[in-house]
Kinemage of the C-alpha trace (Angstrom):
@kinemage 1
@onewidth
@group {chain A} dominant
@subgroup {mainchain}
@vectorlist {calphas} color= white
{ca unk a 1} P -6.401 43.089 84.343
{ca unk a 2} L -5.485 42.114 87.704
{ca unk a 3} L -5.638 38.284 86.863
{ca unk a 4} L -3.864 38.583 83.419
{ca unk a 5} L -0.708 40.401 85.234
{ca unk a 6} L -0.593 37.122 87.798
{ca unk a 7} L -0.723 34.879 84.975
{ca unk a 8} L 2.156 36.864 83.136
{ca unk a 9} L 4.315 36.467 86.326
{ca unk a 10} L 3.379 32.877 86.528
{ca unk a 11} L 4.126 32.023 82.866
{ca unk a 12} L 7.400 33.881 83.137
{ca unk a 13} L 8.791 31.700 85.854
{ca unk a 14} L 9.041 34.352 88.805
{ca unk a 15} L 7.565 33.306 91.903
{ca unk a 16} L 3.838 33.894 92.439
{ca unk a 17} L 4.494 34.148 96.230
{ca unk a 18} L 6.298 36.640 98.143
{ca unk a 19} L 10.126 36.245 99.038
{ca unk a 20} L 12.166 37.351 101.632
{ca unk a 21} L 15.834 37.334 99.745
{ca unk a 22} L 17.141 40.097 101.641
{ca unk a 23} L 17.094 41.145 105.539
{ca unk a 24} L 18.342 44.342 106.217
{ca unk a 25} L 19.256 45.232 110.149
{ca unk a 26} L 20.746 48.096 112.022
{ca unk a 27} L 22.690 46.661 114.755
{ca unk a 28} L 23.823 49.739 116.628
{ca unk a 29} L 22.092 53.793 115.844
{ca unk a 30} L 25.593 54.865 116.752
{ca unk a 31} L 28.092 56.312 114.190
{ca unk a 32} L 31.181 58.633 114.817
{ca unk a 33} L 30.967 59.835 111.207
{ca unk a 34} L 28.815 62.463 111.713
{ca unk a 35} L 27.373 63.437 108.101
{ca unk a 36} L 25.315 66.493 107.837
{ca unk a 37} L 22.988 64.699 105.227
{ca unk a 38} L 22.183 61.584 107.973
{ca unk a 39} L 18.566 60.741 108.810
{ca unk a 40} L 19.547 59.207 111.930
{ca unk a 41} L 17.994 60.824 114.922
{ca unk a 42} L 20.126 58.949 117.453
{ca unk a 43} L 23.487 59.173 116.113
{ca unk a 44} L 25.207 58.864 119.788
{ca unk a 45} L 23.240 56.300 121.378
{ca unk a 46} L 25.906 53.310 121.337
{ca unk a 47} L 22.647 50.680 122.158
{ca unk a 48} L 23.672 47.272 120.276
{ca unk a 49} L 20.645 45.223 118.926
{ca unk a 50} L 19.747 42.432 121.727
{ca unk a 51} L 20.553 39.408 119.454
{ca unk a 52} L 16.911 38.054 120.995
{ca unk a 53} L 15.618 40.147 118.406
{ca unk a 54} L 18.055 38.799 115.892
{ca unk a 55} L 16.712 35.200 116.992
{ca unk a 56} L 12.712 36.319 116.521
{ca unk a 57} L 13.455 38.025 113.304
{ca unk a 58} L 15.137 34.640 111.544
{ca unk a 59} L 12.849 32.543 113.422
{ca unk a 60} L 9.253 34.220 111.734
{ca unk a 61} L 11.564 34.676 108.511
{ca unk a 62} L 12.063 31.053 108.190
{ca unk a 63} L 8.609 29.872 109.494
{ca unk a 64} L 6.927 32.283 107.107
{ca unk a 65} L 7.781 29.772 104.158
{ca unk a 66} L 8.527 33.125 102.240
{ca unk a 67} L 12.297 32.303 102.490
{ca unk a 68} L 14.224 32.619 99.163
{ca unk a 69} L 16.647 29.994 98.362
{ca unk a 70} L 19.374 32.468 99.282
{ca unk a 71} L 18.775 35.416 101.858
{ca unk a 72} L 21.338 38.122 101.892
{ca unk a 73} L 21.831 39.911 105.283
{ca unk a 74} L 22.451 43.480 104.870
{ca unk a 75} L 24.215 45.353 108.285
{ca unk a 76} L 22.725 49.086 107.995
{ca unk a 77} L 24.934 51.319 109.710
{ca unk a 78} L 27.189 53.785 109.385
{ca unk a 79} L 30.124 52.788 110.401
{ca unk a 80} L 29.998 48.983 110.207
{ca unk a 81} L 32.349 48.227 112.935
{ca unk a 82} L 30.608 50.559 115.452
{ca unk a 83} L 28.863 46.706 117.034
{ca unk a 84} L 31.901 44.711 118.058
{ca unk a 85} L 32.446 41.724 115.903
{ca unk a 86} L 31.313 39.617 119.281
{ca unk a 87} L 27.849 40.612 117.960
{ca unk a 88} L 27.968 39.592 114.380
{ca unk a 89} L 29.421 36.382 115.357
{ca unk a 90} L 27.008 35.833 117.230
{ca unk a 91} L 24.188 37.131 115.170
{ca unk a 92} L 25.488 35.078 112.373
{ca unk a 93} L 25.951 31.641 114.988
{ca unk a 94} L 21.721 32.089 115.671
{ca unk a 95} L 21.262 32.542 112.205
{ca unk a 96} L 23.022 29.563 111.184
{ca unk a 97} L 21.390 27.834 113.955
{ca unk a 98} L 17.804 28.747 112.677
{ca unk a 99} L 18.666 28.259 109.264
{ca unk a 100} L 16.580 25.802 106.915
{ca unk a 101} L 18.656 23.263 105.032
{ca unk a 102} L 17.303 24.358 101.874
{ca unk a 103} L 18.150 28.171 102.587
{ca unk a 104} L 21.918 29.671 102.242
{ca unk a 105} L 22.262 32.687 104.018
{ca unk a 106} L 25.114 35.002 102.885
């Protein structure tokens, strides 16, 4: 059954292969908005993401070869602006510095 599903996805055109087209990261645990339904243990910590680990996680993402043509980068947080845009700029700067010609990243 296995090998009939595989040739099913083959036949209709979607990739065979896994394929990294979205990369979701938490810059900061931090959020002021204080919602009784968050799973956040850490709410008050205001630690911003060392961009060294934004720079490991594109690098492996890119030299897995499981890059999509377009990769989407999702900032998980709860308040978005709660990591000065210093960091995103420069988050974005390594990305785009990593970044494979044949990959947009949006």
């Amino acid at each position: 059954m296995t090998g009939q599903l595989l040739n099913v996805a083959a036949m209709s055109g979607r990739p065979t292969r896994p394929e990294i087209g979205m990369v979701v990261l938490q810059p900061t645990a931090f959020c002021n908005i204080n919602c009784t339904y968050c799973y956040l243990p850490d709410r008050s910590n205001k630690h911003v993401m060392a961009q060294t680990t934004v720079s490991r996680l594109f690098s492996e993402v890119f030299a897995s070869g499981w890059a999509s043509r377009e990769i989407i980068v999702l900032w998980h947080a709860g308040e978005p602006m709660a990591a000065p845009i210093s960091f995103y700029r420069e988050a974005f700067a390594t990305i785009e510095r990593l970044r494979l010609p044949s990959v947009a990243v949006k």
